[in-house]
C-alpha positions in Angstrom: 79.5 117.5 83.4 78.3 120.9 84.6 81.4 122.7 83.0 80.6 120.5 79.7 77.2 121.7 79.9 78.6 125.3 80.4 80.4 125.7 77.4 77.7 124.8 75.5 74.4 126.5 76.9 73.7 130.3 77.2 74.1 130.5 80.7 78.0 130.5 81.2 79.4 131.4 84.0 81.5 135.3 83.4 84.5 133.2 84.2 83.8 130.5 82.4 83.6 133.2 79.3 87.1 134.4 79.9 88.2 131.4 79.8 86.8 129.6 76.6 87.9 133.1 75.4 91.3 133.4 76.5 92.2 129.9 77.2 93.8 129.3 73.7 96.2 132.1 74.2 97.2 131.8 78.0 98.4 128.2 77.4 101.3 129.9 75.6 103.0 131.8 77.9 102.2 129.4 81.4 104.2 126.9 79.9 106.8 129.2 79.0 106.7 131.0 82.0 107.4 127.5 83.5 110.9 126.7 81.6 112.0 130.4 82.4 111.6 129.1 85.8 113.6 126.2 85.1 116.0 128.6 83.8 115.9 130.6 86.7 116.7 127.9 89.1 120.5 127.5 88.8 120.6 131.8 89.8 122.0 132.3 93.2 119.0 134.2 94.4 116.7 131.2 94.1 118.9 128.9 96.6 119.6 129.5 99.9 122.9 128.3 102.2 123.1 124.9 103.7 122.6 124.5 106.9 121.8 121.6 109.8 118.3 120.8 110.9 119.5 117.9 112.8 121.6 119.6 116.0 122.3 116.1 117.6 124.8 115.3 114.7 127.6 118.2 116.2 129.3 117.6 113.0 132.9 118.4 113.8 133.2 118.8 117.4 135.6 115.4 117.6 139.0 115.1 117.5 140.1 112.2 114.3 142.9 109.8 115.5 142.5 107.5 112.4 146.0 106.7 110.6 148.3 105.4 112.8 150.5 102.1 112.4 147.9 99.1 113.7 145.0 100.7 111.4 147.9 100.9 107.9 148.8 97.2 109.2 145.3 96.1 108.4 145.4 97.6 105.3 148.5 95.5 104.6 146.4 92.7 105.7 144.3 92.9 103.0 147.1 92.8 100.5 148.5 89.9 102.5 145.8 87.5 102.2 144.7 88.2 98.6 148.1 86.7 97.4 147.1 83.6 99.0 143.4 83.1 98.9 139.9 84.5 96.8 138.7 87.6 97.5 136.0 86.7 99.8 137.8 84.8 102.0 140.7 87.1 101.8 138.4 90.0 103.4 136.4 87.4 105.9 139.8 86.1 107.3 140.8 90.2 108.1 137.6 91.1 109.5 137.9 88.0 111.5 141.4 89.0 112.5 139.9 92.3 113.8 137.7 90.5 116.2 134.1 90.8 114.0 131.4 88.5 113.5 131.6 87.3 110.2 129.6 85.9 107.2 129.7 85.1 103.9 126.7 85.1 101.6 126.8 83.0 98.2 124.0 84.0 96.0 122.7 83.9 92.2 121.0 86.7 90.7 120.0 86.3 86.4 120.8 89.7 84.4 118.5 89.5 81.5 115.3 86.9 81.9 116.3 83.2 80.4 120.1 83.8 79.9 122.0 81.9 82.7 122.4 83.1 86.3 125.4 85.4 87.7 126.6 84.0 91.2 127.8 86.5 93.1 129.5 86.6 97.0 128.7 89.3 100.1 131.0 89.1 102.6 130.3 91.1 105.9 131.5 91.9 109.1 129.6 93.5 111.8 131.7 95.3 115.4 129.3 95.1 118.4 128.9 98.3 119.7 129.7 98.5 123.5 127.3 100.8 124.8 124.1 99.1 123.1 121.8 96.0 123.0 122.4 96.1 118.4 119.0 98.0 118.0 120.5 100.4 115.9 123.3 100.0 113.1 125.3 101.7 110.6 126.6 100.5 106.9 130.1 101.2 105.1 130.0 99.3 101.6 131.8 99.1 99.0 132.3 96.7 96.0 135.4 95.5 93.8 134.6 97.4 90.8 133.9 101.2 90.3 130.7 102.6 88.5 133.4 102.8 85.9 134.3 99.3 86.4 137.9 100.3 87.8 139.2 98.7 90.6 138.0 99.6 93.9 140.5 97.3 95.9 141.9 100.7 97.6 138.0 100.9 99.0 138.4 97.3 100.4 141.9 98.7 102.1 140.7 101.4 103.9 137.4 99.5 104.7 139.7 97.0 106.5 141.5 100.2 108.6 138.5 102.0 109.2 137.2 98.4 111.3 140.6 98.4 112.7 139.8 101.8 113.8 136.4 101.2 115.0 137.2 97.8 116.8 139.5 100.3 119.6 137.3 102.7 120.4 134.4 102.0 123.5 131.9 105.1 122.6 129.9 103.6 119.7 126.4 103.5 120.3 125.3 101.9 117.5 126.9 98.6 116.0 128.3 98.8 112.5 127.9 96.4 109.2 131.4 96.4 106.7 129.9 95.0 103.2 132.5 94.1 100.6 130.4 92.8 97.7 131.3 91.9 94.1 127.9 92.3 92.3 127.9 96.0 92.4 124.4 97.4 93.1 123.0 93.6 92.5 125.1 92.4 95.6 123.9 95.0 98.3 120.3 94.7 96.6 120.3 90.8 97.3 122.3 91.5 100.6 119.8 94.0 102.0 116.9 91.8 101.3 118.2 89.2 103.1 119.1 91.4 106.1 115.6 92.3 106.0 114.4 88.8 106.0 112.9 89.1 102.3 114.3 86.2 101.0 115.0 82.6 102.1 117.4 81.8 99.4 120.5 82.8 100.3 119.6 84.5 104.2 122.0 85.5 106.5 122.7 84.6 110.1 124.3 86.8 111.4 122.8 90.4 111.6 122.5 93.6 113.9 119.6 95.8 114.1 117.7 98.8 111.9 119.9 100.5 109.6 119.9 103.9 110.2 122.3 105.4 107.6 124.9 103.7 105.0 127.9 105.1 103.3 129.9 103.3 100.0 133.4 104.3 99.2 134.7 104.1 95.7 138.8 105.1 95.2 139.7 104.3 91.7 143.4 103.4 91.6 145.4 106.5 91.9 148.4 108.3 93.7 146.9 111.6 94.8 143.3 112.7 95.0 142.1 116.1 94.6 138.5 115.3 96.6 135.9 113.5 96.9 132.7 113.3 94.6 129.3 113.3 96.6 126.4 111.2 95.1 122.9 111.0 96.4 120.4 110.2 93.8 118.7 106.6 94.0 116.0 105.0 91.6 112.5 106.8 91.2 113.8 110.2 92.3 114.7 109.0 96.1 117.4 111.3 98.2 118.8 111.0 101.2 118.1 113.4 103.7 119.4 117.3 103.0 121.2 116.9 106.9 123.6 114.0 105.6 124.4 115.3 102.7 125.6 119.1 104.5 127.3 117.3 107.1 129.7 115.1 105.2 130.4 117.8 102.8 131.0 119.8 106.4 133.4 117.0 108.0 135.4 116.6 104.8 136.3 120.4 104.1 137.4 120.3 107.7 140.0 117.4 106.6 141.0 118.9 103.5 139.4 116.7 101.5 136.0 118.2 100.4 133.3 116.5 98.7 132.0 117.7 95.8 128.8 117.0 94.7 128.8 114.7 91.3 132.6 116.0 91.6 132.3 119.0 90.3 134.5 122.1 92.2 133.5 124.6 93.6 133.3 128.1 91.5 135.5 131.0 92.8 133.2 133.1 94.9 134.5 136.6 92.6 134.1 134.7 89.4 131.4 136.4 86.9 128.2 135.7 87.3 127.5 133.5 84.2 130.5 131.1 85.3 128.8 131.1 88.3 125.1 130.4 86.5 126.9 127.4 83.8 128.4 125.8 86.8 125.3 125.2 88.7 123.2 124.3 85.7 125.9 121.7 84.8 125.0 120.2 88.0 121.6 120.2 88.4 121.8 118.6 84.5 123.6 115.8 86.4 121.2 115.3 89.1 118.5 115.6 86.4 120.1 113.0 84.6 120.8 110.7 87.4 116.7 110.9 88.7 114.9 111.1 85.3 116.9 108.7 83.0 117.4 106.4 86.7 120.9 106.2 85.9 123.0 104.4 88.6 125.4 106.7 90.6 126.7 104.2 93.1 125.8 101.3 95.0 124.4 103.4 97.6 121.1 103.6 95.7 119.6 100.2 97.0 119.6 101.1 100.9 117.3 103.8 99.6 114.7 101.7 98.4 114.8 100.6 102.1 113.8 104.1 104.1 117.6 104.1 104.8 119.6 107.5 104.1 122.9 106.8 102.0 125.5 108.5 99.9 128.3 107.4 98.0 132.0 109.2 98.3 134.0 108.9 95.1 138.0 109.2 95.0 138.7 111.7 92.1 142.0 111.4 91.0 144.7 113.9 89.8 144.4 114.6 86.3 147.8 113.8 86.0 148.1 110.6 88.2 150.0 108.0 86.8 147.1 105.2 87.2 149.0 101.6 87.0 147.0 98.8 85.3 145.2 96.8 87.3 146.5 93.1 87.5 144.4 90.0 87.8 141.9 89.3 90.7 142.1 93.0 90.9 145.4 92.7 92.6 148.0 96.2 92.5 151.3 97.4 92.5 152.3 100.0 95.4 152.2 102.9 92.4 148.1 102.3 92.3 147.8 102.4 96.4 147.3 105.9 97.6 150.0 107.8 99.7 149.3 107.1 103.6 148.7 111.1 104.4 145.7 110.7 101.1 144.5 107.6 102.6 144.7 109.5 106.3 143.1 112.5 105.0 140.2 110.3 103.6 139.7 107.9 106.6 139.4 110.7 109.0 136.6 112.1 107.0 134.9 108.5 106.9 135.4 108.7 110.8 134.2 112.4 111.6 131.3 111.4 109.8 130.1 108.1 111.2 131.5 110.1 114.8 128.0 112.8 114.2 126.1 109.3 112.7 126.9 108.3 116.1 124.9 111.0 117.9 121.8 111.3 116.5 118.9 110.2 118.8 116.6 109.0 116.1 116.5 108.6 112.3 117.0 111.7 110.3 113.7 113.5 110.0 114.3 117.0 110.3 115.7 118.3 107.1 114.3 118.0 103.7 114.1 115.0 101.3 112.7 116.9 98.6 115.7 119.0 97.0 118.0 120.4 94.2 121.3 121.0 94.8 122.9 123.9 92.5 125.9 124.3 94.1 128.1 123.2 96.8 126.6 124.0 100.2 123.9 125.8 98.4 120.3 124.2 97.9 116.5 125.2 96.4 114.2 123.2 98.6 110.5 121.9 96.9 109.1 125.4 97.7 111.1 126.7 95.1 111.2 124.5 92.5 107.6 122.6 92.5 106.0 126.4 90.8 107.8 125.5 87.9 105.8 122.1 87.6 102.2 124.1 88.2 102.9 126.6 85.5 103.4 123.7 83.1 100.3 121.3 84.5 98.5 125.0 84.0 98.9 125.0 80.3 98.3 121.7 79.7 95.1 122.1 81.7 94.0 125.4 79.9 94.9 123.4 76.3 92.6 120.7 77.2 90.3 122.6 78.1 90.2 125.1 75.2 90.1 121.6 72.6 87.1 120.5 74.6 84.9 123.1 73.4 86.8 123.5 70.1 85.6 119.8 68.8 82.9 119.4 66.2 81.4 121.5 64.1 81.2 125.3 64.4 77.4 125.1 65.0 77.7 123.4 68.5 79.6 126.9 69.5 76.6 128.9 69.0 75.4 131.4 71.3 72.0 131.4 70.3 69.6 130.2 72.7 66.7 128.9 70.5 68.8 126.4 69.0 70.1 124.9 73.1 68.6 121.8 72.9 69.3 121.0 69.3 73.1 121.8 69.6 73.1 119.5 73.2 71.8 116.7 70.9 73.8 117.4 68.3 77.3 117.1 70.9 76.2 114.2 72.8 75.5 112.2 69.3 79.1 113.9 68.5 80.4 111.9 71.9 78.7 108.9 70.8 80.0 109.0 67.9 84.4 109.8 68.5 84.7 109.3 72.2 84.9 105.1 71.4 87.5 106.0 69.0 89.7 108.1 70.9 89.7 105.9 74.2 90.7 103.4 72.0 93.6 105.1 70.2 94.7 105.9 74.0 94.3 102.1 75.2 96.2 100.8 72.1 99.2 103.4 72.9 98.8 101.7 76.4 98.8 98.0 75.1 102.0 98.8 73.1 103.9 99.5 75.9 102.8 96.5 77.6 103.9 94.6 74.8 107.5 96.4 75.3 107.3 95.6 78.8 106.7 91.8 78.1 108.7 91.4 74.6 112.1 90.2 76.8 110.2 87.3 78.3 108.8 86.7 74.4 111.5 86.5 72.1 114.3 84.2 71.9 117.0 84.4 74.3 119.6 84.6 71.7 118.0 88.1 70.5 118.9 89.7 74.1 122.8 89.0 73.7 122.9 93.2 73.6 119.9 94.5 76.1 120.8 98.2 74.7 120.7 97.6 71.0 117.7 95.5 71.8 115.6 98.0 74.1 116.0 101.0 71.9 115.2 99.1 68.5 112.0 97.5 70.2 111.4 100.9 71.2 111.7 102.2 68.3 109.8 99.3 66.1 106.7 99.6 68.5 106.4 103.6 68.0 106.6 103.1 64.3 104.0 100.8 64.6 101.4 102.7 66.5 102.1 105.7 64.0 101.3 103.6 61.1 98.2 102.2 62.9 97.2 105.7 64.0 97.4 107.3 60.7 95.3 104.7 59.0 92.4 105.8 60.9 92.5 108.7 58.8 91.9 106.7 55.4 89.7 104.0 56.8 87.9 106.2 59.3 85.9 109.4 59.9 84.8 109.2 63.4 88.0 110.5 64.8 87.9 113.7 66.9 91.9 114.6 66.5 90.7 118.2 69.0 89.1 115.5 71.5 91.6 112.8 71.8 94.4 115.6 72.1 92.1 117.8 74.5 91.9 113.7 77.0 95.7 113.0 76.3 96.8 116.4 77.6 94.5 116.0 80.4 96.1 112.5 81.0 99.7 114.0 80.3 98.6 116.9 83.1 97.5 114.3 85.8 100.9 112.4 85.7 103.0 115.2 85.7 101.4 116.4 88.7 101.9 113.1 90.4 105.4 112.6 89.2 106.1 116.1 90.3 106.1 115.9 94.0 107.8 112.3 93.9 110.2 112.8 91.2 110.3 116.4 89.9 113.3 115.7 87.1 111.3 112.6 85.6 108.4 114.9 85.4 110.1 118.1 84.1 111.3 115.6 81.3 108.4 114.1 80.4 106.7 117.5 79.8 109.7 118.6 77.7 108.8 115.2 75.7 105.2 115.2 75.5 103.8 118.0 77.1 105.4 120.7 74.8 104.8 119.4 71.5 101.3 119.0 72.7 101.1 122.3 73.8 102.8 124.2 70.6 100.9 122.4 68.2 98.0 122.8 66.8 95.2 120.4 64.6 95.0 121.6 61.1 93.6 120.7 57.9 95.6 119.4 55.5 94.7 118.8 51.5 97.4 117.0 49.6 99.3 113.3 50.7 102.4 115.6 50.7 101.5 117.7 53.4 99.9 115.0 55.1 103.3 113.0 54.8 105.0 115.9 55.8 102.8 116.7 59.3 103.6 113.1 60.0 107.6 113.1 59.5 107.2 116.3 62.0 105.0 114.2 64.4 107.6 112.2 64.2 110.4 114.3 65.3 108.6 115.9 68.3 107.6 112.4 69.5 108.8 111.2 72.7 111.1 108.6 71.6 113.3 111.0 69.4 112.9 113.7 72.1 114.3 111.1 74.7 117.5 110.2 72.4 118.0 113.8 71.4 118.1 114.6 75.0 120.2 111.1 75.6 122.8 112.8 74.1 122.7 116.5 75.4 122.6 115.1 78.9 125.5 112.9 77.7 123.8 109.9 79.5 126.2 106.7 78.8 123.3 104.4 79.3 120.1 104.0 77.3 117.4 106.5 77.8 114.9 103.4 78.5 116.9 102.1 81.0 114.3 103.7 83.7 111.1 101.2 82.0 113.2 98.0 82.5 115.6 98.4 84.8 113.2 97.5 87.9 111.0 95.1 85.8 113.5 92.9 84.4 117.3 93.7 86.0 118.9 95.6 82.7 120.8 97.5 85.1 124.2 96.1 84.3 123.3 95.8 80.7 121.4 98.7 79.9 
């Protein structure tokens, strides 16, 4: 209230002054000044070279042994027993054969609200570990489809050699869960929350103890595989820790099969410096799109929901590989199953890594959680990147403020001092008079997107056949709406303040950006480059004629945050719907959407 006051007595404070003097024009350049950081980012001078936090891992310092003939025999298995039986059992039976305790989980899970419910079956296997008491544990998942709904049966495969492995050596120290699920991201999320004993549905029985890191695999069918691609993102901007990450892209180039982040290759280290830039803004535009649009990049993302550090390693295969068609029940001819040195070369990674997994003393804590990766074995920790979001929460902060003194008439901005009380009078009756009217316009924006919240649960089951179409059509409908409603106030209404309710929206805007910022700095970076810059390069104006009124509207329009979202749908080349991220955790669009 004091700096209310402030700007409009005669006893302003010098800074105060330089600010209702300047602030119009430094809101300008701060936000700019933050997207030239953004800019800046993907430069090699802004990150700095991986490195391990965590010493206990000794990433490395093992000698592999996985490949020989028992550990392909159980991959055969696998093949074996799904000529003969389901899936499920198929993998239950091997595991059992390996010598681990078993269990299957039938469950039901519904995709969209009041349109029948998906069953779906977990089937898991866990090896005791010798030298412990099953405190500790560690996870290797995979499903039967891709994120590109190929066939991941080659995943199952080398799951199935990998226990082989496992189940002959005597120096684990922590036990370790095999999950072969068929749901995709829905099957580990309704088999993690019965591990944890948050649902009596379908529970399980037999379990080991915390989870202290998970890795899923996902090898499309293919002959030959040039790498692996690393992916780390989960929902709301949650990363594993910086330590696993470096240390399986360590292992891996020490098999010859290096993980690549989002799977893109490495640049040549003599290659120009703008091929060098391009590359590393492609792929902080992936993990950008991944956090901010909560786009699913493997079924790894669940366990982090959980406190539990995961990945996912992709297969990526040979541009030229001759990829068979998959045959029913996701059964495949010997062309689609990798050659035994590929599938050596990939198990040995899997084993070096869960080898350092088995070291560490207590649950990653040392290395950051808060990152951006530009590059392989390169990274720009929250130090680096979170000035970016200040500069822009600055000029939203220096626009509010400058609309704050701007509102009313020019006769509340005068300096004289015989006329203080009248011109107090006069802006508290001005408060009285717009501040109802602006809250409102603010709580009816809110109510709206209740409304699109609720509408799946409201309309006829039959309308949400196509959750996509559905979503964005809402979407759009409800911002059509509030436009309409808002724009009426003009004609039936004079009480509206338009330098007040945008002066309290980018104070609003300011508050969540900051707060989004430190837990998810993509979502927030987006949301300012939806909202926060048309607020900040526009300005109120008077307008005369219907035609120029129509015309500010159509360009309100355009710079709103629903056609800035699908305009930036399709830069980031996002496959799924940009409001994905509002329903995905409310209602389970995620295989849909």
């Amino acid at each position: 209230m004091s700096l209310v006051l402030s700007g409009q007595g005669e006893k302003t404070s010098p800074l105060l002054r330089v600010a209702r003097k300047y602030s119009a024009y430094l809101s300008y350049p701060l936000a700019i000044c933050g997207l030239l950081w953004l800019l800046a980012l993907p430069l090699s001078s802004f990150s700095r070279r991986a490195y391990f936090s965590e010493n206990a891992m000794m990433p490395g310092q093992v000698y592999t042994t996985f490949g020989t003939q028992s550990h392909m025999d159980a991959m055969d298995r696998v093949d074996a027993e799904l000529k003969t039986k389901d899936r499920a059992q198929a993998v239950e039976a091997v595991f059992a054969s390996i010598g681990l305790d078993t269990e299957t989980q039938e469950f039901t899970y519904t995709k969209v609200p009041r349109i029948g419910k998906h069953a779906g079956t977990n089937v898991h296997g866990i090896l005791r570990a010798p030298r412990s008491d099953s405190v500790e544990a560690l996870v290797i998942a995979a499903s039967w489809t891709t994120a590109n709904n190929a066939s991941n049966v080659n995943a199952v495969r080398l799951m199935a050699g990998l226990a082989q492995y496992a189940s002959e050596q005597v120096y684990w120290a922590r036990d370790i869960v095999f999950v072969v699920t068929d749901s995709g991201e829905q099957g580990i999320e309704e088999w993690l929350r019965a591990y944890q004993g948050l649902t009596t549905t379908s529970p399980l029985f037999v379990r080991s103890g915390i989870i202290q890191a998970a890795l899923s695999l996902e090898l499309p069918p293919a002959k030959r595989y040039t790498g692996l691609g690393l992916y780390f993102e989960g929902k709301g901007g949650q990363l594993a820790n910086l330590d696993y990450v470096n240390m399986v892209q360590y292992v891996s180039r020490l098999e010859r099969m290096p993980a690549y982040l989002h799977g893109l290759k490495d640049v040549p280290r003599r290659a120009h410096w703008w091929t060098k830039y391009t590359s590393a803004t492609q792929l902080l535009l992936r993990q950008v799109r991944a956090q901010a649009f909560g786009s699913s990049t493997g079924i790894h993302a669940p366990f982090l929901r959980y406190r539990i550090d995961a990945i996912t390693l992709a297969g990526l295969p040979q541009p030229d590989d001759p990829v068979s068609a998959v045959l029913a029940h996701g059964l495949f001819t010997d062309a689609d199953v990798p050659a035994a040195p590929m599938q050596r070369q990939i198990g040995r990674t899997i084993e070096a890594s869960f080898r350092s997994l088995n070291n560490l003393l207590e649950h990653f804590h040392q290395s950051f959680f808060f990152y951006m990766l530009p590059a392989n074995q390169r990274y720009v920790s929250i130090g680096d990147y979170i000035p970016a979001a200040g500069l822009m929460i600055a000029s939203l902060l220096l626009q509010a403020m400058h609309l704050w003194w701007m509102q009313g008439p020019d006769e509340l901005r005068s300096d004289s001092p015989h006329t203080r009380i009248t011109r107090i009078n006069a802006y508290y009756a001005l408060l009285r008079a717009t501040l109802p009217s602006s809250v409102g316009i603010i709580l009816r924006v809110h109510a709206l997107g209740l409304v699109l919240l609720l509408i799946p649960q409201l309309i006829a089951s039959s309308v949400l056949t196509d959750a996509t179409t559905t979503a964005y059509l809402f979407t759009m409908a409800l911002a059509s709406i509030s436009m309409v409603l808002h724009t009426s106030d003009i004609y039936w209404t004079r009480r509206i303040e338009w330098r007040q309710l945008k002066s309290i929206v980018s104070v609003y805007l300011a508050v969540v950006v900051a707060c989004l910022s430190v837990m998810n700095f993509s979502l927030a970076v987006a949301l300012f480059v939806v909202a926060g810059l048309p607020l900040v390069f526009t300005r109120v104006c008077r307008v005369d004629t219907r035609i120029r009124r129509a015309l500010g509207v159509l360009m309100l329009v355009a710079v709103s945050p629903v056609c800035m979202m699908t305009l930036g749908m399709h830069v980031l080349g996002c496959s799924s719907n940009p409001f994905r991220v509002f329903l995905a955790d409310f209602y389970r669009f995620g295989s849909l959407v």
